[in-house]
MARMITI-145614 format. One record per residue (C-alpha): x, y, z; residue in three letters. Coordinates in pm, 1 decimal. Layout:
N
- X|Y|Z|Ala
...
***
This chain:
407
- 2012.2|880.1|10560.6|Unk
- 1854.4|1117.9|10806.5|Unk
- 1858.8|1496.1|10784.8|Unk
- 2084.7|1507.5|11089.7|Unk
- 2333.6|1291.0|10934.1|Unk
- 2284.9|1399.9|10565.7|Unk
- 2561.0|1654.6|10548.1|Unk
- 2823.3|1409.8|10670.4|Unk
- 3010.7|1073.6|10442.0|Unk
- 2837.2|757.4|10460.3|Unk
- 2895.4|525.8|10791.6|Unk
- 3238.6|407.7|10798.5|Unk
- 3416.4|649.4|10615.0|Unk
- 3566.3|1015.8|10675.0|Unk
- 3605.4|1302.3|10475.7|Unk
- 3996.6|1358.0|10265.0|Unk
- 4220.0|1463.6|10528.1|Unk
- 4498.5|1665.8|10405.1|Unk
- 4740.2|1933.2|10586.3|Unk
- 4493.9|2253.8|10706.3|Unk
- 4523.2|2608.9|10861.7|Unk
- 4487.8|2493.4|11258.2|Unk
- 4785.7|2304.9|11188.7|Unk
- 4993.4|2539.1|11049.9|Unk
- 4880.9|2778.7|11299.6|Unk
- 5014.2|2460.6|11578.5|Unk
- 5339.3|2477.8|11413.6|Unk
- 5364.6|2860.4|11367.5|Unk
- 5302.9|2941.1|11687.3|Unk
- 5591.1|2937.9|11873.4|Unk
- 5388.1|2954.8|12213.6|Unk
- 5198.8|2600.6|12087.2|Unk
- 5374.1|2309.4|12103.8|Unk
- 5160.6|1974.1|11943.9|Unk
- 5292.0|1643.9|11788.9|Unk
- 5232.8|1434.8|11516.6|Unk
- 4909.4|1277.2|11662.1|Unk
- 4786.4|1682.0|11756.6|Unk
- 4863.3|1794.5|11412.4|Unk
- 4643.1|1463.0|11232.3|Unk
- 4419.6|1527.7|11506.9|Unk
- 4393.0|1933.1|11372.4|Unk
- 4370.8|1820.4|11023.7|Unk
- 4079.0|1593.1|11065.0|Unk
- 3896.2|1800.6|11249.9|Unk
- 3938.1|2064.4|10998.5|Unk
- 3801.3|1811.8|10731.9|Unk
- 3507.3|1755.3|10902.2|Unk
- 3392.6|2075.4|10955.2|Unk
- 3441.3|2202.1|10624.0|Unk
- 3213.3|1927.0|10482.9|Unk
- 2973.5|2010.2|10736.1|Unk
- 2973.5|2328.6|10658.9|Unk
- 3022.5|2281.2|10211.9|Unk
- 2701.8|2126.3|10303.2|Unk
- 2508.1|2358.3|10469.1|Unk
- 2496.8|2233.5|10840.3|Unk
- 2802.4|2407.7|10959.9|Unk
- 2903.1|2249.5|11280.9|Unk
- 2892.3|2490.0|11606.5|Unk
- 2981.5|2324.4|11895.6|Unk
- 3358.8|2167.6|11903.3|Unk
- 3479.0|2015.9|12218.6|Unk
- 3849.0|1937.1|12294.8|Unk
- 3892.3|1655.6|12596.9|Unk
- 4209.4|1707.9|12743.4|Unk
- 4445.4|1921.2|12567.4|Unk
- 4724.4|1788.1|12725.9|Unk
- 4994.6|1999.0|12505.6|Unk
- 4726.3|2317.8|12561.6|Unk
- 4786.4|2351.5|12195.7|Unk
- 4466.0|2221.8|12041.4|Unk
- 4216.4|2475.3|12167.0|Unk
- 4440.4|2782.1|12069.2|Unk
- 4522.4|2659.0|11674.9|Unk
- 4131.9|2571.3|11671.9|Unk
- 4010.3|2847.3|11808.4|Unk
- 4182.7|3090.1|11577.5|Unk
- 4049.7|2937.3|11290.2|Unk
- 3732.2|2833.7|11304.1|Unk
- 3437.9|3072.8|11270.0|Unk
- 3303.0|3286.9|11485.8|Unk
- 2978.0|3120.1|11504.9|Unk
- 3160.9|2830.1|11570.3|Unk
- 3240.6|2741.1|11977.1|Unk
- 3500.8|2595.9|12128.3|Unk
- 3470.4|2388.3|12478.4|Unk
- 3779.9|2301.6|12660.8|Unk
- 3869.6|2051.1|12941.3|Unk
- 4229.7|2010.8|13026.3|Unk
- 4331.2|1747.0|13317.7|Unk
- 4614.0|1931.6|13443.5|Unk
- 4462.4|2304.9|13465.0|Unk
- 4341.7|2426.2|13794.1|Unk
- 4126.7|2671.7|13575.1|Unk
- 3954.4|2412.5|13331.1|Unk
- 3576.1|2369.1|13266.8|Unk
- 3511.4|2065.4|13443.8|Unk
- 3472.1|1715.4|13242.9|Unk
- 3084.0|1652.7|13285.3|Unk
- 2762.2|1650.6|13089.5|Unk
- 2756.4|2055.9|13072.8|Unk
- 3076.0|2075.9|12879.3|Unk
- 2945.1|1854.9|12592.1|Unk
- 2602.9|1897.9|12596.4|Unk
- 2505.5|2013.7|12232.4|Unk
- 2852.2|1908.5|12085.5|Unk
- 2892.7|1839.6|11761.3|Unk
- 3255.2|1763.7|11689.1|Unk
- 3457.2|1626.3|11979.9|Unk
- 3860.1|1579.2|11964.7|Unk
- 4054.1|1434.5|12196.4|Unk
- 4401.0|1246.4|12219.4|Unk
- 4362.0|904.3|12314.1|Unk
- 4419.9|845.6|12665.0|Unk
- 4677.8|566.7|12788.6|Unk
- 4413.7|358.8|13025.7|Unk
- 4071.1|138.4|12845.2|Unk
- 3883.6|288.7|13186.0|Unk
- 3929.5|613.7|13099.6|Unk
- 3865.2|586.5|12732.3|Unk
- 3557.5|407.0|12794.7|Unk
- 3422.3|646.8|13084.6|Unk
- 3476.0|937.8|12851.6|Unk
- 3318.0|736.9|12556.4|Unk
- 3041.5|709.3|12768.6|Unk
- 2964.5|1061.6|12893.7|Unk
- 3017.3|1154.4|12502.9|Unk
- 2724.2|930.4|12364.1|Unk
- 2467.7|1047.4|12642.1|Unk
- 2561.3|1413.4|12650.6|Unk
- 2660.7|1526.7|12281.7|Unk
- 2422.7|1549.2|11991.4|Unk
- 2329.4|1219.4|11776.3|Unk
- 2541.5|1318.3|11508.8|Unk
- 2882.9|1393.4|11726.6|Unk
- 3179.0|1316.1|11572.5|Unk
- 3415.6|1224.7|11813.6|Unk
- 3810.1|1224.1|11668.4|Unk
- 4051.5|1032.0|11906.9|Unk
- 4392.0|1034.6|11779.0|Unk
- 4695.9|852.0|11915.6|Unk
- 5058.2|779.8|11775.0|Unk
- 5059.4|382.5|11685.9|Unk
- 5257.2|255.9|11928.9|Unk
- 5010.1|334.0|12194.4|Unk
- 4731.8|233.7|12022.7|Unk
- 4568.6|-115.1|12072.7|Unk
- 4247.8|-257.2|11905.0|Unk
- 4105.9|-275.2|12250.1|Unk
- 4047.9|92.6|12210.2|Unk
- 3812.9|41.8|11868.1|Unk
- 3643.1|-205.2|12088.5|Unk
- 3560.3|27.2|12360.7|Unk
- 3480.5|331.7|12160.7|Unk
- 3200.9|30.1|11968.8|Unk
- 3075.5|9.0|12284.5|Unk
- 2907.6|373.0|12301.8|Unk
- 2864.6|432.0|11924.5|Unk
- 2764.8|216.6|11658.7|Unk
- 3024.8|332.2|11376.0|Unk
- 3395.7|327.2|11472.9|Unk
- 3625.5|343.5|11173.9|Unk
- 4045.5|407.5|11175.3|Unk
- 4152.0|648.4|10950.3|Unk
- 4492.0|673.7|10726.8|Unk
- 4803.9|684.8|10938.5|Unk
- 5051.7|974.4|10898.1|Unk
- 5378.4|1035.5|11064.7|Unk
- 5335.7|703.9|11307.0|Unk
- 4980.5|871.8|11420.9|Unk
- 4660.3|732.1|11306.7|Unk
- 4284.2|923.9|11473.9|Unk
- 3963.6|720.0|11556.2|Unk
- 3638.7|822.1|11453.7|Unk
- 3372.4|730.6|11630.6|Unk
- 2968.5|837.7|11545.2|Unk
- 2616.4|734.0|11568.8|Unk
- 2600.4|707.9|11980.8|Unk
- 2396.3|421.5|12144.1|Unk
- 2249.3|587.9|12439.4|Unk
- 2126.4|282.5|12589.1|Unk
- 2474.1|135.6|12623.3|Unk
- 2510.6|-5.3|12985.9|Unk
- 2748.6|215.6|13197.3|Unk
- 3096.0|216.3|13306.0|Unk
- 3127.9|-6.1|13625.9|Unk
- 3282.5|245.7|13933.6|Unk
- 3615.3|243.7|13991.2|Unk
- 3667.6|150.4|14309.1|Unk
- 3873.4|-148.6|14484.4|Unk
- 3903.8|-289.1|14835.3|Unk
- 4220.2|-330.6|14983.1|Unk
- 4299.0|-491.4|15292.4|Unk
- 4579.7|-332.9|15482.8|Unk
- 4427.8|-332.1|15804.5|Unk
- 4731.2|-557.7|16019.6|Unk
- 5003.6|-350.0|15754.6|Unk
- 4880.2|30.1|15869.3|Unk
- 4693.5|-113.6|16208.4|Unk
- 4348.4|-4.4|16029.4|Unk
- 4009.2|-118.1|16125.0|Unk
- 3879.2|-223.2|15804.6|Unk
- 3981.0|-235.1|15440.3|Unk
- 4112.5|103.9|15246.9|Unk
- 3905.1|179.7|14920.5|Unk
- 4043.0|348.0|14613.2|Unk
- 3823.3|499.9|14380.2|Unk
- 3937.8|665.3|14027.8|Unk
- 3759.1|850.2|13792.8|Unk
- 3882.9|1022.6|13423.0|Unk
- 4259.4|1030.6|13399.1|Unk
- 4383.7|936.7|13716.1|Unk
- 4768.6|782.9|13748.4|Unk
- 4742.8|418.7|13858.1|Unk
- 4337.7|434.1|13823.4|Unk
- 4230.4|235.2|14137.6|Unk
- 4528.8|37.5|14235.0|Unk
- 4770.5|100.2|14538.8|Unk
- 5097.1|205.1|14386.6|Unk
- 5414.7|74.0|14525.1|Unk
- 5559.8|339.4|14583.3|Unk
- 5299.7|499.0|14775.4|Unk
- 5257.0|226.3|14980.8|Unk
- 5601.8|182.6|15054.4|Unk
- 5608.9|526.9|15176.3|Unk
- 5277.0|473.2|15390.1|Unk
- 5456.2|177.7|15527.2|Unk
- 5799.5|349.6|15620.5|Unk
- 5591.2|651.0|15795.9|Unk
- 5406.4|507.5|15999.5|Unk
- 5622.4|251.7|16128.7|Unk
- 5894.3|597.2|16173.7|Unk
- 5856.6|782.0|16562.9|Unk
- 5952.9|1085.6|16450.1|Unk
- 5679.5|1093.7|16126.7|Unk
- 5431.7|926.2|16422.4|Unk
- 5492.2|1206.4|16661.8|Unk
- 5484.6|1492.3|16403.5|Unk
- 5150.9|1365.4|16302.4|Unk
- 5014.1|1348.5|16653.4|Unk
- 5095.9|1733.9|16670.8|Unk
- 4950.4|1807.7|16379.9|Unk
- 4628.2|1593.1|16513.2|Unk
- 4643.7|1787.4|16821.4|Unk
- 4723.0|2128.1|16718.2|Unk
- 4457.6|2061.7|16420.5|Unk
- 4723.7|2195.0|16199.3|Unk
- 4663.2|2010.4|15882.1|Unk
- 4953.4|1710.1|15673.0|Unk
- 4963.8|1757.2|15343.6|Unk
- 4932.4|1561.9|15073.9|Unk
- 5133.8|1685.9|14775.2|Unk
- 5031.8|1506.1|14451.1|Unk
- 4737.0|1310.8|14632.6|Unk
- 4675.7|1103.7|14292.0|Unk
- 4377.9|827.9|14401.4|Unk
- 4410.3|968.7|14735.7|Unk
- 4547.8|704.4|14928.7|Unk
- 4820.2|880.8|15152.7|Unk
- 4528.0|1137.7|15228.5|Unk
- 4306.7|870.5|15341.7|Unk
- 4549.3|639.8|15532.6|Unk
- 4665.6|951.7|15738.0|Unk
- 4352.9|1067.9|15829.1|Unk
- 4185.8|694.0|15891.3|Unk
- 4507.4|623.8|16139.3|Unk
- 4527.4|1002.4|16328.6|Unk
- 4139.6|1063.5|16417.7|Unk
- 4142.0|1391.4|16446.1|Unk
- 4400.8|1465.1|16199.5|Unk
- 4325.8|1681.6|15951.1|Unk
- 4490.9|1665.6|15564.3|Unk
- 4542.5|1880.2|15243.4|Unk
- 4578.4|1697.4|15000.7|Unk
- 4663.4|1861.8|14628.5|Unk
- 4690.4|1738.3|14260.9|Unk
- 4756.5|1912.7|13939.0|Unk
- 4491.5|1676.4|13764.8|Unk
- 4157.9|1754.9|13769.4|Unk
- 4073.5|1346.3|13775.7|Unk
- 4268.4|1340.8|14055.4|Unk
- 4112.5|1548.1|14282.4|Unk
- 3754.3|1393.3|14171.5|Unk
- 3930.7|1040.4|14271.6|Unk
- 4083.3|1179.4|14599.1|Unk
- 3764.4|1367.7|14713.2|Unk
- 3550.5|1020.1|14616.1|Unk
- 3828.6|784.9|14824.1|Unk
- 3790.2|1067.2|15096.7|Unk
- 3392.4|915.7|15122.8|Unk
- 3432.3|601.4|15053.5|Unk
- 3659.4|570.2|15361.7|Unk
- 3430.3|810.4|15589.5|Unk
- 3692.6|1047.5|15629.6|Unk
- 3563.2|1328.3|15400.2|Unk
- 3496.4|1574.6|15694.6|Unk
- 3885.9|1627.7|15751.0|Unk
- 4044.8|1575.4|15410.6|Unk
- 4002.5|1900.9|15191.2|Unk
- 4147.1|1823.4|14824.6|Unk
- 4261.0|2104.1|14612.5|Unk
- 4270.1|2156.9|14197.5|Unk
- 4597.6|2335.0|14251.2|Unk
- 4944.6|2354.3|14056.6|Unk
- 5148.6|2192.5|14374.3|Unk
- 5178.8|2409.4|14610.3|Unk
- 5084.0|2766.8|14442.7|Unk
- 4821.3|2885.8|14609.6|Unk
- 4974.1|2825.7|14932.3|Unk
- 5162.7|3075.8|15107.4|Unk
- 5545.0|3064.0|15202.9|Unk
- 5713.6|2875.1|15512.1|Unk
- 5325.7|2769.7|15605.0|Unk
- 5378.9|2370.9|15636.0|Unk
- 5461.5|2156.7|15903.7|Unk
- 5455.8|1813.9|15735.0|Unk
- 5392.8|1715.4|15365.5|Unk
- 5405.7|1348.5|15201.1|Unk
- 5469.3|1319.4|14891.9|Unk
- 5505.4|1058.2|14573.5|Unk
- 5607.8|1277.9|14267.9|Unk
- 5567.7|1128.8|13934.8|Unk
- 5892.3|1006.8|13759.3|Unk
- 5764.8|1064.9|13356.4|Unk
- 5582.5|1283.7|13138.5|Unk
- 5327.5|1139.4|12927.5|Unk
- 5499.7|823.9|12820.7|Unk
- 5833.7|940.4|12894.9|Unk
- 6046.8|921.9|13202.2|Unk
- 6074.3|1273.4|13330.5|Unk
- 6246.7|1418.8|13613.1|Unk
- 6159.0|1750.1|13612.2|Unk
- 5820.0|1805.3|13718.7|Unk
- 5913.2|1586.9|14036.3|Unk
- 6191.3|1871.2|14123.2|Unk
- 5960.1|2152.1|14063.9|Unk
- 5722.1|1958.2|14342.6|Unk
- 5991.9|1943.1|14602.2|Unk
- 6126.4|2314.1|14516.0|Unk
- 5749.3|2373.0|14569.6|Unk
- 5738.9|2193.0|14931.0|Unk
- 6070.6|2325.8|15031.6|Unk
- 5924.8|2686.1|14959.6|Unk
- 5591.2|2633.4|15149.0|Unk
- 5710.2|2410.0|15472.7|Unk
- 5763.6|2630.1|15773.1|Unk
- 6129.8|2608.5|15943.3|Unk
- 6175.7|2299.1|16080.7|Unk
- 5913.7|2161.8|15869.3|Unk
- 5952.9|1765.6|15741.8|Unk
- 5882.7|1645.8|15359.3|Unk
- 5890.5|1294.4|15339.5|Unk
- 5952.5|1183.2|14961.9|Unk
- 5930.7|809.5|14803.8|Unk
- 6129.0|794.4|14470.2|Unk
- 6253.8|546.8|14194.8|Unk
- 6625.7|475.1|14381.7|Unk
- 6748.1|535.2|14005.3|Unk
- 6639.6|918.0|13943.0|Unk
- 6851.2|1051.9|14254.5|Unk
- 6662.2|1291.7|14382.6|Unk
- 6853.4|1337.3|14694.7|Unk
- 7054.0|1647.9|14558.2|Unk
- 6775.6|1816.6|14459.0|Unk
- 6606.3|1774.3|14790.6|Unk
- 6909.5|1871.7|14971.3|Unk
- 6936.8|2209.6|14775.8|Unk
- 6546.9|2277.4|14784.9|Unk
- 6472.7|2199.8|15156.8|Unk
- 6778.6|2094.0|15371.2|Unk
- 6944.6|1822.6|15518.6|Unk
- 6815.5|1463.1|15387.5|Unk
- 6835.9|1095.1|15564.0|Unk
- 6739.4|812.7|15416.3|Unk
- 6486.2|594.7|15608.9|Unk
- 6424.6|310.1|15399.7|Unk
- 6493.1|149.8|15031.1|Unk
- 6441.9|-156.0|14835.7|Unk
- 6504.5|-280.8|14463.8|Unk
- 6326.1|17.2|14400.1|Unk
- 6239.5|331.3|14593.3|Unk
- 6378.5|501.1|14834.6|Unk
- 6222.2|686.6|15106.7|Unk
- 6393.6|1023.0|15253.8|Unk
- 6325.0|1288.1|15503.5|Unk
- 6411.0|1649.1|15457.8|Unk
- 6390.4|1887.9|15756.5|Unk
- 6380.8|2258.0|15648.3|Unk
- 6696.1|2398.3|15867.1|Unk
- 6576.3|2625.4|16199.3|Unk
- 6749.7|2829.1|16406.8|Unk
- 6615.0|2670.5|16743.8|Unk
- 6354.1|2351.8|16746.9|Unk
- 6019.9|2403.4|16866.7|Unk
- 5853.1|2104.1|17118.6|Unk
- 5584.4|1854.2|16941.8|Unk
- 5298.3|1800.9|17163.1|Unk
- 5180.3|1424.7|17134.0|Unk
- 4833.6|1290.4|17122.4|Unk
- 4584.5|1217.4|16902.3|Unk
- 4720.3|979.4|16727.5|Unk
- 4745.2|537.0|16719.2|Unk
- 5019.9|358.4|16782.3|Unk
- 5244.4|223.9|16438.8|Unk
- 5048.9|-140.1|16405.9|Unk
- 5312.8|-446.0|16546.7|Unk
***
C-alpha cells in the first residue's frame, strides 16, 4: 500500500457507515431538504473522512457535484473542519462555480448523486480521474430504482476500484477510487439531424450536449413539434421578420440543447435570439449548438433563473418548451412559474408560443399569466398555443428579413 493510500481500507471495501452529524444537521434544518440517497450519501462521506483523519491524513478538499436539493453543501459545510474545504457545483444555480478541472483540482473526497443519463455519469467520471488527486474518493449515491449496473461499469471505466456499498432506506452509494488517467475520453456529444426540407434549412441541424442536459443530444418531440407549427404559422413568420428587421432579439425560454435558438436564427439571417436555461449544462450545450451551426454571432445564451434578470413588459416574442417533471417526477409547477415569468417580461402585445404534454392543461394558467390563448396545433401528445399579452391599440410589424415557411 502506498503512503497516499495508507490511511484509507483496503481496495474494495469502505469504512462502517452508520447515521452522522451532517445528517442530522440535513434533517434539522428546516431550510435543507435531502432524501434518503442525500442522507446515505452524508453518512458515508462522514465515514470517510473520519478515517482519514483517525489516521492522520485528514482529508481537505471535499467536492459536491450537483447538489440538486442544495442541501448537501450546507449540512457538510457546518460540520466538517475548518481546515477542511468545501467546493460546490450545482446545475440549476445561475451563481455556481462552474463544473471544470478548477473546481476539483486537488480534491480529495468527491460526492455526488448519481445522475439519470450513462453520458453524463461517464463525462463527469472522467473530468474526476484527470483533475482530482490519486487517492479521490468519489461517493455517488442513488435510490435503487434508478440505479443500473451500467453505472458500476462506467464509473470502472475511469477508476480501477468501484465497489457498492450496503443499501439503506431503498438508497445504496458507489464508491469509486484509484483513477486511471490514461482512460480514453468521452466521445462529444453531438448528432446530425437532417431537417433541412421540414424547416426549409440548408444543411443538417447539430445538437451538442454536455453535463446534465435534458434529452442530451436528441431532438425532443416536443420541441420539434413546436419548431414545426411556428414556422409553418404567418403570424409567428411575420413577428419574426420584425424582430429580424428591427434587430430586436426572440427569445428562447428554457433553450435546453439549444435547438429552438438555433433553428430560429439559421431560418431568419439576421435574426437575433436570447436564449435562457436554469441549468448550467444547458447553457454550455446551447452556446456549443450555437457553433456548431455557425450561428454563434447572434445567439447570446444566458445562466439565468427564466426570465429574472430581465426587465418587465421588455419582450416581443418568446418560444418556449417548459419541462413537465421534477427530477423523476411529473411536475407542473416549475412550467407555470416559466410562463408567469414570460407573461411578466413580454411587452403588450407581445406573443409566447408554448408546446405542452395535451394532458397537464396548461391553458388556464397561460390565460391568467399572459392573456388570451388559441390553440394552433395538437397531436396524441402536445399541444401548441399562442398567448398575446392584451394591448390597448396594435402596433404595425414591419416584414423582411426573414425565409419563406419551407413547402
Amino acid at each position: 500500500m502506498t503512503e497516499s493510500t495508507a490511511h484509507l481500507p483496503a481496495p474494495g471495501t469502505t469504512p462502517t457507515v452508520t447515521p452522522g452529524r451532517f445528517a442530522a444537521q440535513l434533517r434539522d434544518d428546516p431550510d435543507l431538504h435531502g432524501d434518503a440517497a442525500d442522507l446515505l450519501l452524508l453518512d458515508t462521506a462522514e465515514a470517510w473522512l473520519d478515517t482519514a483523519a483517525e489516521h492522520g491524513r485528514p482529508m481537505h478538499a471535499v467536492a459536491v457535484l450537483d447538489d440538486r436539493s442544495d442541501s448537501l453543501t450546507p449540512a457538510l459545510s457546518a460540520g466538517t473542519p475548518e481546515m477542511t474545504r468545501v467546493r460546490r457545483f450545482r446545475d440549476e444555480d445561475p451563481a455556481t462555480d462552474p463544473l471544470d478541472e478548477r473546481l476539483l483540482t486537488g480534491a480529495e473526497l468527491v460526492l455526488m448523486p448519481l445522475p439519470r443519463s450513462l453520458e453524463t455519469l461517464e463525462e463527469w467520471a472522467a473530468l474526476i480521474a484527470r483533475s482530482a488527486t490519486p487517492q479521490v474518493v468519489v461517493l455517488a449515491a442513488g435510490r435503487d430504482k434508478h440505479m443500473t449496473r451500467s453505472m458500476n461499469e462506467v464509473l470502472s471505466r475511469h477508476f480501477t476500484d468501484v465497489s457498492a456499498g450496503r443499501g439503506r432506506s431503498k438508497s445504496r452509494v458507489l464508491t469509486a477510487r484509484a483513477p486511471r488517467r490514461d482512460a480514453a475520453a468521452p466521445r462529444k456529444r453531438c448528432r446530425d439531424y437532417d431537417v433541412r426540407a421540414e424547416w426549409g434549412l440548408g444543411a443538417p441541424l447539430t445538437l451538442c450536449a454536455v453535463g446534465a442536459v435534458y434529452g442530451g443530444d436528441s431532438l425532443d418531440p416536443g420541441t420539434r413539434f413546436l419548431l414545426s407549427t411556428v414556422l409553418d404559422d404567418a403570424e409567428a413568420t411575420a413577428q419574426l421578420r420584425s424582430l429580424a428587421e428591427t434587430g430586436v432579439p426572440m427569445v428562447d425560454l428554457g433553450c435546453g440543447n439549444g435547438t429552438v435558438a438555433a433553428v430560429a436564427a439559421l431560418r431568419c439571417p439576421d435574426l437575433r435570439v436570447l436564449a435562457t436555461d436554469i441549468s448550467a449544462s444547458a447553457v454550455a450545450s446551447a452556446r456549443l449548438t450555437a457553433a456548431a451551426n455557425g450561428v454563434a454571432d447572434r445567439i447570446e445564451v444566458l445562466h439565468d433563473d427564466g426570465l429574472l434578470s430581465l426587465p418587465d413588459s421588455s419582450q416581443h416574442l418568446i418560444l418556449l418548451n417548459p419541462p413537465f417533471h421534477r427530477g423523476n417526477a411529473v411536475d407542473p409547477t416549475v412550467a407555470h412559474r416559466m410562463i408567469r415569468q414570460a407573461g411578466r417580461a413580454l411587452a403588450p402585445g407581445g406573443a409566447l408560443y408554448c408546446v405542452w404534454n395535451s394532458h397537464l392543461r396548461h391553458r388556464p394558467v397561460l390565460e391568467a399569466a399572459v392573456g388570451p390563448t388559441l390553440q394552433l396545433a395538437r397531436n396524441p401528445k402536445f399541444t401548441v398555443t399562442v398567448s398575446t399579452r392584451p394591448v390597448s391599440r396594435t402596433a404595425g410589424h414591419p416584414v423582411s428579413g426573414c425565409t419563406s415557411p419551407a413547402a
